[in-house]
C-alpha positions in Angstrom: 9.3 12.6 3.0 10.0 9.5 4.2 6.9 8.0 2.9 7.4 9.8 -0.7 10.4 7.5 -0.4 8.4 4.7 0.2 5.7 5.7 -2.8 8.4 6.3 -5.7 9.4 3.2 -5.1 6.3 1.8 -6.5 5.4 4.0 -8.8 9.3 4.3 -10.4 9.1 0.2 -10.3 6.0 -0.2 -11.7 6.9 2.2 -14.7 9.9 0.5 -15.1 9.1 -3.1 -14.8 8.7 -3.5 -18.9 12.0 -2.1 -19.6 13.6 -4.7 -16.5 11.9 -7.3 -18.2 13.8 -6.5 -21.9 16.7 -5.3 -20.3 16.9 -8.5 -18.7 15.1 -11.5 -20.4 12.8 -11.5 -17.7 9.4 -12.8 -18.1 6.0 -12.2 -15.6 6.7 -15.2 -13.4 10.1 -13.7 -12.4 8.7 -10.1 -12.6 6.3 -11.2 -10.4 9.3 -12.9 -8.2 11.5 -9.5 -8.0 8.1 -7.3 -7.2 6.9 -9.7 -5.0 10.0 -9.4 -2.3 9.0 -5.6 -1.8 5.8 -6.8 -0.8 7.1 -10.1 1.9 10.1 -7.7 3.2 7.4 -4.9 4.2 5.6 -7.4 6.6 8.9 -8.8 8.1 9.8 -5.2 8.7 6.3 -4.0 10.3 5.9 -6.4 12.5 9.3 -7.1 13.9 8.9 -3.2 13.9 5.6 -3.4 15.4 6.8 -5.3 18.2 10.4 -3.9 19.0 9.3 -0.2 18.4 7.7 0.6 22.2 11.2 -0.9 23.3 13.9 1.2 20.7 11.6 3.7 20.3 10.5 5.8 16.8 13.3 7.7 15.6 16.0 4.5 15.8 13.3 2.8 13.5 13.9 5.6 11.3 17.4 5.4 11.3 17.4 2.0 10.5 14.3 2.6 7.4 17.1 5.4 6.0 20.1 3.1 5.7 17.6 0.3 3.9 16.0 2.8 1.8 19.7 4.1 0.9 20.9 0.3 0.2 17.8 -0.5 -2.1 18.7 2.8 -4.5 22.1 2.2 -5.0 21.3 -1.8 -5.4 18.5 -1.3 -7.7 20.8 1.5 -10.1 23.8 -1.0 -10.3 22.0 -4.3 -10.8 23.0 -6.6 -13.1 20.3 -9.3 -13.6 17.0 -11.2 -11.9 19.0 -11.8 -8.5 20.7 -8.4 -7.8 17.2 -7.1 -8.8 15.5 -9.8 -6.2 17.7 -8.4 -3.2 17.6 -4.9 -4.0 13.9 -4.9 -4.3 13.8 -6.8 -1.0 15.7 -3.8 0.7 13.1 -1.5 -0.6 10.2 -3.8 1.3 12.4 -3.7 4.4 13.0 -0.1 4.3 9.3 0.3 3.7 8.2 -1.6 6.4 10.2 0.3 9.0 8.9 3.5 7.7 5.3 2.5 8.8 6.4 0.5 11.6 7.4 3.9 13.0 5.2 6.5 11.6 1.8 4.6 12.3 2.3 4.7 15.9 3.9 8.0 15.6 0.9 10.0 13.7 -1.8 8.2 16.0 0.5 9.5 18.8 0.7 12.7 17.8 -3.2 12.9 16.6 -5.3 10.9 19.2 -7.9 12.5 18.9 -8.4 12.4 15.1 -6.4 9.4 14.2 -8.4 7.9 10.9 -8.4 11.7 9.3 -4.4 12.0 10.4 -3.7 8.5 8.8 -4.8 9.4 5.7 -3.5 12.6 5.2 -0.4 11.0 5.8 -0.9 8.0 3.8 -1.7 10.7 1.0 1.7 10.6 0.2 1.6 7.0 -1.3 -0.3 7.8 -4.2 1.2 11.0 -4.1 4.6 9.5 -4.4 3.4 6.8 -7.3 1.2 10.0 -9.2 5.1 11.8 -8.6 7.1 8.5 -9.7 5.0 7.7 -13.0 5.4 11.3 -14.3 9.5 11.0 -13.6 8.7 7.9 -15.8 6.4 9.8 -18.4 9.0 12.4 -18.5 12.1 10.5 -18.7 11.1 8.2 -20.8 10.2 11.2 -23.5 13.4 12.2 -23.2 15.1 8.8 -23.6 16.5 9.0 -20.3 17.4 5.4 -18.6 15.8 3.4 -15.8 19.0 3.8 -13.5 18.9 7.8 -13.3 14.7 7.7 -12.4 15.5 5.1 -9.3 18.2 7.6 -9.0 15.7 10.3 -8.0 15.0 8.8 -4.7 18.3 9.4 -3.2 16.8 13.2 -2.8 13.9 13.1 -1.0 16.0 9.7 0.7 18.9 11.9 1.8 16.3 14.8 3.0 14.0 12.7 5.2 17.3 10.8 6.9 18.7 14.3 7.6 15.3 15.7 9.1 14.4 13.0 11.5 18.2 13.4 12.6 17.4 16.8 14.1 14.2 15.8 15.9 13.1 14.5 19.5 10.0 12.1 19.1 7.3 10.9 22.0 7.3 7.6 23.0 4.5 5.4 21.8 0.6 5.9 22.3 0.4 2.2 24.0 3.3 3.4 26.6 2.1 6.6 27.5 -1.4 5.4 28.2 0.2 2.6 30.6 -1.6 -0.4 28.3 0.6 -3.3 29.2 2.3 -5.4 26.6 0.2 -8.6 27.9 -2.8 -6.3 26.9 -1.7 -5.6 23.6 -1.3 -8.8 22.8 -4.9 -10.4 24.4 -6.2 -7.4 22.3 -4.6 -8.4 18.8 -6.2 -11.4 19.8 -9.7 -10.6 19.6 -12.3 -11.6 16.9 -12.8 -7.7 16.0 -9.1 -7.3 15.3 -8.8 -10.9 13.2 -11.2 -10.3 10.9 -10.0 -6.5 10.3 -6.9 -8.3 9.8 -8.0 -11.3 7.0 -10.1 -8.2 5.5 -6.9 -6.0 4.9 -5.7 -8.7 3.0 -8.5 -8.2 0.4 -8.2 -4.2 0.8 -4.2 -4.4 0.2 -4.6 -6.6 -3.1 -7.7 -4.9 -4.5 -5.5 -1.4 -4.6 -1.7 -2.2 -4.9 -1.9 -5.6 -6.8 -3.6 -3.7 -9.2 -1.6 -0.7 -9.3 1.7 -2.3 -9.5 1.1 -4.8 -12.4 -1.8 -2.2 -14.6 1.1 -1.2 -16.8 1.7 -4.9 -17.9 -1.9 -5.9 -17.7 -3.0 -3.5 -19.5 0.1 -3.0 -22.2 -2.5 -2.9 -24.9 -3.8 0.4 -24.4 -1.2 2.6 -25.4 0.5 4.0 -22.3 -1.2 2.1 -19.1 1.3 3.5 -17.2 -1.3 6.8 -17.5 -3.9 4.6 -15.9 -1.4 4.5 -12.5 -0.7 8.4 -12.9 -4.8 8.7 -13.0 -5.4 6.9 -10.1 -2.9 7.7 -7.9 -4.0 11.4 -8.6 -7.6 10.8 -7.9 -6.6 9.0 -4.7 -4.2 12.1 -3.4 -7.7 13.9 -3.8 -9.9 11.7 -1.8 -7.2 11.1 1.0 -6.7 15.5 1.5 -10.7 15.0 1.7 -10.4 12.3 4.8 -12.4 15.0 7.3 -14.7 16.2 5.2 -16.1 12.8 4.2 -15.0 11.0 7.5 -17.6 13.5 9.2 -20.2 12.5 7.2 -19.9 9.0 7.2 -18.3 6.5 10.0 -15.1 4.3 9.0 -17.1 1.0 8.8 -19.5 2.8 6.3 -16.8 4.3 4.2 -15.4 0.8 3.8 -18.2 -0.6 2.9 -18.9 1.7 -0.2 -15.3 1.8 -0.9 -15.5 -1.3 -2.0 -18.2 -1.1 -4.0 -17.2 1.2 -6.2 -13.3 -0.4 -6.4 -15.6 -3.5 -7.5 -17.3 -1.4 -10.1 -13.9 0.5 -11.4 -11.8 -3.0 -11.7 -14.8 -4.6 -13.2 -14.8 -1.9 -16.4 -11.5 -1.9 -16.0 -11.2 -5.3 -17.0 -14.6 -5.5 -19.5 -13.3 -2.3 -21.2 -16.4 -1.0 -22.1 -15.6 2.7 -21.5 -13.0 5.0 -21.4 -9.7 3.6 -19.4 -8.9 6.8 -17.7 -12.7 7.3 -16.4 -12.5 3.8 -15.4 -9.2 4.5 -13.7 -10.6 7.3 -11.9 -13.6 5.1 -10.6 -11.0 2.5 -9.2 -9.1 5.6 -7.8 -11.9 6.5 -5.8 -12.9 3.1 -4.4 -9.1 2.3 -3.2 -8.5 5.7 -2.0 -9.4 5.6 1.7 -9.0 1.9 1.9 -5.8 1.3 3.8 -5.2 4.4 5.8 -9.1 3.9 7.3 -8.1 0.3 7.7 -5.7 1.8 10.3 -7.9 4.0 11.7 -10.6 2.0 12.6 -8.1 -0.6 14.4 -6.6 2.1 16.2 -9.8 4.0 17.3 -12.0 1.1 18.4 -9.2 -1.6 19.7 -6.8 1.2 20.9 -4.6 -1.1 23.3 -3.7 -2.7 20.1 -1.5 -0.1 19.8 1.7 0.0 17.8 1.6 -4.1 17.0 -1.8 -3.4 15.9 -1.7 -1.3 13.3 1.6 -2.8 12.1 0.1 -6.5 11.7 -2.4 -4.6 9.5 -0.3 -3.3 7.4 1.9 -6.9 7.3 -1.2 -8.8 6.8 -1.9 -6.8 3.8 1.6 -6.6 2.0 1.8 -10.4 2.7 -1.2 -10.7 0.6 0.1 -8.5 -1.9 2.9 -10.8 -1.9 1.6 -14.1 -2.5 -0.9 -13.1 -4.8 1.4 -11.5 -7.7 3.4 -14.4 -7.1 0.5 -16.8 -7.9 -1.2 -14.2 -10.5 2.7 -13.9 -12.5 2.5 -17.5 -12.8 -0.8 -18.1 -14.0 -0.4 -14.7 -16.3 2.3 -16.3 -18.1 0.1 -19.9 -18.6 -2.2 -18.0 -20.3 0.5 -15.9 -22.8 1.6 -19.3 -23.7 -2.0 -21.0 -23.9 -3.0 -18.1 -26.2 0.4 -18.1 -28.1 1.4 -14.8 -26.9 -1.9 -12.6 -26.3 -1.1 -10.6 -23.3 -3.9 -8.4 -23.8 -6.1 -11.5 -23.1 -4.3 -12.6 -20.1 -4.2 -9.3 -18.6 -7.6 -8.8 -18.7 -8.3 -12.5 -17.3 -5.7 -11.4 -14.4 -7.9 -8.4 -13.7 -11.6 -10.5 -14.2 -10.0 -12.8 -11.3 -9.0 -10.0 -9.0 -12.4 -7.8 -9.5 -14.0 -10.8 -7.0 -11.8 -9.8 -4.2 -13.6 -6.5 -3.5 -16.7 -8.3 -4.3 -16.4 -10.5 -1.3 -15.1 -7.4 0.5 -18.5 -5.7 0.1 -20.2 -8.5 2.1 -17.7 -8.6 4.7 -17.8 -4.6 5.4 -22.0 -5.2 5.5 -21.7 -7.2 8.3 -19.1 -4.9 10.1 -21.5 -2.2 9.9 -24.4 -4.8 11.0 -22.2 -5.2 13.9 -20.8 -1.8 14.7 -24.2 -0.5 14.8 -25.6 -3.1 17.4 -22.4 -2.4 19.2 -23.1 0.9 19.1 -26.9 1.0 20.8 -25.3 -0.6 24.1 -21.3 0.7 23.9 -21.0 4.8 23.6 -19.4 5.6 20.5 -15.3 5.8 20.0 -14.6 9.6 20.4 -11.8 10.0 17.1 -12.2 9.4 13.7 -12.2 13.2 12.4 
């Protein structure tokens, strides 16, 4: 519930980030600004969370995710213009943040021994939340309801998670039961595995929720793009209830690697628009799907006294990336309206021919960690996890 909360916030945004920008004179480049301090306030929050939450412990992380999550809402329904927007939205990051800060570490402590499959059932629940939050768009919408009454919705599931956690006793963290120091955590964030897991995430994070959150104004031309999220958040609750299945068949490192060949092949005809933009959709859907939760999973099983700080410096690496890139891409998107004297079609689809490189490079990268896992592999014994 708690990450649903977390979801519908960028699904319900993203839906809705046309009507802000009429509503409120608004063009890309401050947009870009208001979207962009969800994506900066989530790293702030996971790793100050990451490195306070084997102290405080998981459920006062929750607490505090609640009364952000519950501040954003009632910010974002009564907002009158680009600031009130900007700090509301930056609530929503922090509150987001805290949420996997806590329930990282908490679902690789409860699941040790199947941490990458766990991850992404949980992690489902983000494109479950965004498939949830663009049909409370769809729907609304139809029915000429306003903007305020779908961020309204979250105060439900808001209100229901707060009150669960309330009643519950939780474990401490993985890294503290184990007995992994903190001066080990930190020479094992430290180590050339982790930082390039970490600079890859940065590419992962962009190629899937750059491009979800800005398709609907990318991609205005098309009729309703805002179907385009719905398909691939749909497509990607699929693929992450498959996790076992597939992550029996294949090995994390493996799955990355032809995850990001096929995201490469689904933005590339999503931007070329050759085909049909819901097929192309659904390619994208299943590159991205298992792209952040096996992220997490791979950390977790083969540098385990990373622990809680590991996996939360993931996840802040890649919202940071996030971050600076739709603030650089807003910019640029509306140099290219005015170059072309208002053809956002155009400059959509040059945003999108830009991004389609990322995974590109990604492809390489994930090459050489299989290269490497697999000579690891012949003189190391193999992680026990993963399924």
């Amino acid at each position: 519930m708690s990450l649903l909360v977390t979801s519908l916030s960028f699904g319900i945004r993203a839906g809705i980030l046309n009507q802000l920008g009429i509503d409120y004179h608004l063009d890309a480049s401050q947009l870009s600004l208001i979207t962009s301090t969800a994506f900066w306030g989530f790293p702030i929050a996971v790793v100050v969370g990451g490195m306070i939450v084997d102290v405080i412990g998981m459920k006062r992380l929750l607490v505090i995710a609640f009364i952000l999550h519950l501040t954003g809402i009632i910010l974002t329904i009564f907002a009158g213009g680009f600031w009130t927007l900007y700090i509301s939205t930056l609530f929503f990051g922090l509150a987001n943040g805290t949420v996997e800060a806590s329930c990282n570490p908490l679902v690789t402590t409860l699941y040790p021994e199947s941490k990458a499959t766990k991850l992404n059932h949980f992690h489902l629940w983000f494109p479950g939340g965004i498939f949830i939050g663009t049909l409370i768009v769809l729907s609304f919408t139809k029915f000429n309801l306003s903007w305020q009454l779908q961020v309204g919705v979250m105060l439900i599931p808001t209100l229901i998670y707060g009150y669960l956690f309330s009643k519950l006793d939780f474990p401490v963290t993985e890294r503290v039961s184990s007995g992994v120091s903190t001066a080990g955590m930190y020479k094992a964030v430290a180590s050339p595995l982790f930082i390039f897991m970490f600079i890859c995430m940065c590419g992962t994070a962009i190629t899937e929720l750059y491009t979800e959150q800005w398709v609907p104004v990318l991609l205005k031309n098309i009729g309703n793009p805002i179907l385009i999220v719905t398909a691939t958040s749909g497509i990607m609750v699929i693929g992450r209830g498959l996790a076992k299945p597939v992550l029996r068949q294949f090995e994390p490192q493996t799955v990355l690697f032809m995850s990001s060949i096929i995201a490469s092949i689904g933005l590339y005809l999503l931007f070329a628009s050759i085909g049909n933009a819901f097929v192309d959709a659904i390619v994208f859907g299943v590159g991205v799907c298992f792209f952040w939760p096996t992220m997490l999973g791979f950390v977790n099983t083969n540098l385990p006294k990373t622990g809680a700080l590991g996996l939360n410096l993931m996840g802040g690496a890649g919202m940071f990336a996030v971050s600076v890139y739709t603030i650089y891409m807003g910019k640029y998107y509306d140099s290219i309206v005015q170059q072309s004297n208002g053809d956002t079609s155009s400059a959509g689809h040059k945003v999108l021919d830009i991004t389609h490189y990322i995974p590109l490079v990604l492809i390489v990268a994930f090459a050489g960690l299989l290269l490497y896992m697999r000579s690891r592999n012949k003189t190391k014994p193999i992680p026990q996890v993963t399924v």
